[in-house]
C-alpha positions as CSV (number, residue, x, y, z in Angstrom):
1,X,-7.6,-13.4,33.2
2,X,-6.1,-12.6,29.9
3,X,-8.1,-13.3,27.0
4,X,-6.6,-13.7,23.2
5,X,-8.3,-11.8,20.5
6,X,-6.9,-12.2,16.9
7,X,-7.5,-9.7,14.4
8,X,-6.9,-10.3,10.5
9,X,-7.0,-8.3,7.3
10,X,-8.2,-9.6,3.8
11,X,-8.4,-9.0,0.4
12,X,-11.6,-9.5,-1.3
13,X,-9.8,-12.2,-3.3
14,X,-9.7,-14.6,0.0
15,X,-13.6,-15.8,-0.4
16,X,-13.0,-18.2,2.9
17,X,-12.3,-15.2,5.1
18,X,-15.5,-13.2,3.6
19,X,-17.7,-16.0,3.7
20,X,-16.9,-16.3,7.8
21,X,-17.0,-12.5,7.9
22,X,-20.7,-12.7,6.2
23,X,-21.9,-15.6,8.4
24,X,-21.1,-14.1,10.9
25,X,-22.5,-10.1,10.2
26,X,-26.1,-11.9,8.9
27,X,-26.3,-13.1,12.6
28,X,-26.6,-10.1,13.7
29,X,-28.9,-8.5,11.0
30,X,-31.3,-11.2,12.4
31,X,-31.0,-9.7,16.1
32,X,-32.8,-6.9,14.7
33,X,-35.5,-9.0,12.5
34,X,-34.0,-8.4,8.7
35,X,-33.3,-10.2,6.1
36,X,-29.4,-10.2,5.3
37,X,-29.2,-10.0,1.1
38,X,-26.2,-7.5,1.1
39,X,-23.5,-10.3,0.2
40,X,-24.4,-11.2,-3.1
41,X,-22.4,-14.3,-4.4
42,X,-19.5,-12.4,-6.7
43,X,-18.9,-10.2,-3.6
44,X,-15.5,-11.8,-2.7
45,X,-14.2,-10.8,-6.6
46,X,-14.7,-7.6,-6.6
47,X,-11.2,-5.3,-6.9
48,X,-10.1,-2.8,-3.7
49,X,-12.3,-4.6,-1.7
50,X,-11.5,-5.7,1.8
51,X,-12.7,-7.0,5.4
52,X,-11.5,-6.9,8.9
53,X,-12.6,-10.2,11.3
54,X,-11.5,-10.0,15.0
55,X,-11.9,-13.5,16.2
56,X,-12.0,-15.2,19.9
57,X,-9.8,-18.3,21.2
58,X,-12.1,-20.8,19.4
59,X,-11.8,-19.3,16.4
60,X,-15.3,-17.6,16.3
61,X,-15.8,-14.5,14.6
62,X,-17.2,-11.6,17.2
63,X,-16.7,-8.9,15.8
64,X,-15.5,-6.5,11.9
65,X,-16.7,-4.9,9.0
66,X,-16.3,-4.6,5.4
67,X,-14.4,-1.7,3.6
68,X,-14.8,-1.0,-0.2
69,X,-12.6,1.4,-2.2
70,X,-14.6,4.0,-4.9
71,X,-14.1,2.8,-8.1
72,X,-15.1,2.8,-11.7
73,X,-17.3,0.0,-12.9
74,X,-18.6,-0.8,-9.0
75,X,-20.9,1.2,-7.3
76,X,-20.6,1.6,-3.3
77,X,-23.5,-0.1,-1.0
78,X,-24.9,2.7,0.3
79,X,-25.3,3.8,-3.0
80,X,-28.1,1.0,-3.5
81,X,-29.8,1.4,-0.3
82,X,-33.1,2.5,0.0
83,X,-33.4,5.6,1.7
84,X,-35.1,9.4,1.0
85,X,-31.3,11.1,0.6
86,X,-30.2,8.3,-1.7
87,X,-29.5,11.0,-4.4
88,X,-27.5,13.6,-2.2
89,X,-25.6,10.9,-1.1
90,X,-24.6,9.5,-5.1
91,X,-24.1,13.0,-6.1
92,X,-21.5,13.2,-3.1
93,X,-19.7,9.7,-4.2
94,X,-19.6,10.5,-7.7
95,X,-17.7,13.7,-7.3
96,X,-15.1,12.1,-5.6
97,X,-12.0,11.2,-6.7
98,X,-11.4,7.8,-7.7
99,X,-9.5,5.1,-4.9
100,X,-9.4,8.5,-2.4
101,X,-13.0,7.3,-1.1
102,X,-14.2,4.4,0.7
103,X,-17.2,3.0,2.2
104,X,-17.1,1.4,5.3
105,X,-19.8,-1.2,6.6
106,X,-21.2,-3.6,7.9
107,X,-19.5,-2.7,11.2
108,X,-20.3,-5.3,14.1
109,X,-19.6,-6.8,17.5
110,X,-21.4,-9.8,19.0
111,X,-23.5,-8.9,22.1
112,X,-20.9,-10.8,24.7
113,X,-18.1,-8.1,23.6
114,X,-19.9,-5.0,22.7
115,X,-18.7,-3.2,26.1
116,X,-15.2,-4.3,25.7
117,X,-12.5,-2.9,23.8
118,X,-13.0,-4.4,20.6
119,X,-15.2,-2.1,19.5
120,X,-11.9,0.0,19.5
121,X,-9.7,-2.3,18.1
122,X,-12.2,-2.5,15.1
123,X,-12.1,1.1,14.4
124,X,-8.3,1.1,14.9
125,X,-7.7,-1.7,12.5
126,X,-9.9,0.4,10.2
127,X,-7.3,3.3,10.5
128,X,-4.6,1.4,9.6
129,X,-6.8,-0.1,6.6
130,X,-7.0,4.2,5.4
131,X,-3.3,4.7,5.9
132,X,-2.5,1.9,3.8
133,X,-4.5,2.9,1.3
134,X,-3.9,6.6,1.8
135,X,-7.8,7.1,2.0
136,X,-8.9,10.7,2.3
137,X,-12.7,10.1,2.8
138,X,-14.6,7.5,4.3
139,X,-18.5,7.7,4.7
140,X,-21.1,4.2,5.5
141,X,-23.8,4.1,7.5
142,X,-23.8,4.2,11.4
143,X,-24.7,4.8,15.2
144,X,-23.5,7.7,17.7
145,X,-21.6,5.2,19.6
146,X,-19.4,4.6,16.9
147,X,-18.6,7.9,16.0
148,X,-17.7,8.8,19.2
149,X,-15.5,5.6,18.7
150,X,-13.5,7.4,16.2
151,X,-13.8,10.5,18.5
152,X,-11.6,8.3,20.7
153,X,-9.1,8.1,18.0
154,X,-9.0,12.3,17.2
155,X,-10.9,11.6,14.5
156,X,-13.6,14.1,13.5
157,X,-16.4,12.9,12.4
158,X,-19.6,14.9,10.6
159,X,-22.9,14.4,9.2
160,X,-23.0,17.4,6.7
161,X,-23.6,14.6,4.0
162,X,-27.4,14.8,5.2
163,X,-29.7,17.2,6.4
164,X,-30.6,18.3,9.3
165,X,-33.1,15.8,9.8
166,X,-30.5,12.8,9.1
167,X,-31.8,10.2,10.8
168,X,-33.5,7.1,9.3
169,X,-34.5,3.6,9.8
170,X,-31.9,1.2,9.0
171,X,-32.2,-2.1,10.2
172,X,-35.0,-1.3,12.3
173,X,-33.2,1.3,14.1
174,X,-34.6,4.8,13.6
175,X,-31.2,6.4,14.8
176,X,-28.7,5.3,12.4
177,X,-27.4,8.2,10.1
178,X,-24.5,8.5,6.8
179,X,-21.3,9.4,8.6
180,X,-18.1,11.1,6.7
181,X,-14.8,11.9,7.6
182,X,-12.5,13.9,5.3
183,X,-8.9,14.2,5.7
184,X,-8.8,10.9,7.1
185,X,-5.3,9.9,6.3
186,X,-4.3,13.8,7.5
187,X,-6.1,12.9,10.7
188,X,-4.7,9.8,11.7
189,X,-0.8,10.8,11.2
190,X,-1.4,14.1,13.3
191,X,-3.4,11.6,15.7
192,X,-0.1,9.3,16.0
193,X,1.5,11.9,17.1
194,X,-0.3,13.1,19.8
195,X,-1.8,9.9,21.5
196,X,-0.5,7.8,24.0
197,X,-0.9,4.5,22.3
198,X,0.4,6.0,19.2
199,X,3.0,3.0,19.3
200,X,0.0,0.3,18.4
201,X,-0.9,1.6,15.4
202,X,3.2,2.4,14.2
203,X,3.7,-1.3,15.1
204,X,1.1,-2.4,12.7
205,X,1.5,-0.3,10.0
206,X,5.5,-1.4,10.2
207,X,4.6,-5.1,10.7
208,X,2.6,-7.8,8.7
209,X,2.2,-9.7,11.9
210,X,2.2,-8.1,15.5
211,X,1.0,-8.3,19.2
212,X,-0.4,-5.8,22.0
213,X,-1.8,-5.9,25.3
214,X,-4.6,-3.9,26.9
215,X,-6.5,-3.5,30.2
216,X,-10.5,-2.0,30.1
217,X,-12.5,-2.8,33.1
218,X,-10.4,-5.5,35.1
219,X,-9.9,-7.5,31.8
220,X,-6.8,-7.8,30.2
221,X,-6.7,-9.0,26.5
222,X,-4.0,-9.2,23.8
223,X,-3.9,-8.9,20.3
224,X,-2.7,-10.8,17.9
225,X,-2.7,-8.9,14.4
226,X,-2.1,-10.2,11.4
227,X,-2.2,-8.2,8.0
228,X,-2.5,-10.4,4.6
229,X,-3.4,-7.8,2.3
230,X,-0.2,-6.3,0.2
């Protein structure tokens, strides 16, 4: 059976997309008994900011994530967040280059799809999103699952931001950690070049609007992409 997935791209400017985007994300906060306060109302006008939202047949958001750019005047979440290597972490950001960094988060699939493939389709969109932008290093906050998402991808991904003992509770999860990945752009176009579905990702980049098919454990889906940011 071949199910229809639609994936879209927004600027922070479109507050309809990032208001479904954030109804949908605070969903599953609740799953793990917290209290979602991380969209605050001027979110959706804040510059180089941007969100993913894969979407089923009916239109119902299952699965994306927010991406933010380093800039001056705005500070990244993560920098905000409560944790014991809050400072190691700001020091990191603020020696960064300006526009060459981003932050993403808020990374999430609903429990009906989180053994499918859109998992991989998030982090691929997320790619594109760093080409685009020509983004050299991305850090947020994470899971070993999805790293070894981006594994999938050749992308290498580290945890030298932290010490050795990096984990901490986030979101009641004592396993989450601060991921980064440098040389991201670098990565991806050697990546193109040596994977198979290499095509996917050229098509998108070339196209605003664009379609693929994939198989993952007797389930066939395609993909409807759809890029709106410039």
């Amino acid at each position: 059976m071949l199910e229809t997935i639609h994936i879209s791209l927004h600027k922070s400017n479109n507050k309809d997309a990032f208001e479904k985007y954030n109804k949908a994300y605070s969903k599953i906060i609740e799953e793990f008994g917290e209290n979602y306060t991380a969209f605050s109302e001027d979110w959706y006008v804040r510059p180089n900011t941007y969100c993913c939202i894969i979407s089923n047949e009916k239109n119902e958001a299952i699965g994306g994530y927010r991406l933010q750019i380093h800039q001056p005047n705005y500070k990244l979440p993560i920098q905000s967040k409560s944790i014991k290597y809050k400072s190691k972490i700001d020091s990191f950001i603020r020696n960064q280059n300006y526009f060459e960094l981003c932050e993403s988060n808020g990374f999430f699939v609903i429990s009906k799809y989180r053994k499918t493939l859109i998992s991989y389709e998030i982090v691929r969109s997320s790619l594109l999103f760093a080409m685009q932008l020509n983004i050299k290093t991305m850090l947020g906050i994470t899971l070993e699952q999805t790293t070894k998402i981006f594994n999938h991808f050749n992308i290498a991904v580290n945890k030298e931001i932290m010490s050795p003992d990096n984990y901490f509770l986030f979101a009641n999860n004592p396993k989450s950690f601060v991921f980064e990945i440098t040389n991201l752009t670098a990565q991806i176009k050697k990546g193109i070049e040596t994977r198979e579905d290499s095509h996917i990702l050229k098509e998108m980049l070339e196209n605003k609007k664009t379609s693929y098919k994939l198989k993952h454990k007797h389930r066939e889906y395609e993909f409807n992409f759809e890029n709106h940011i410039n």
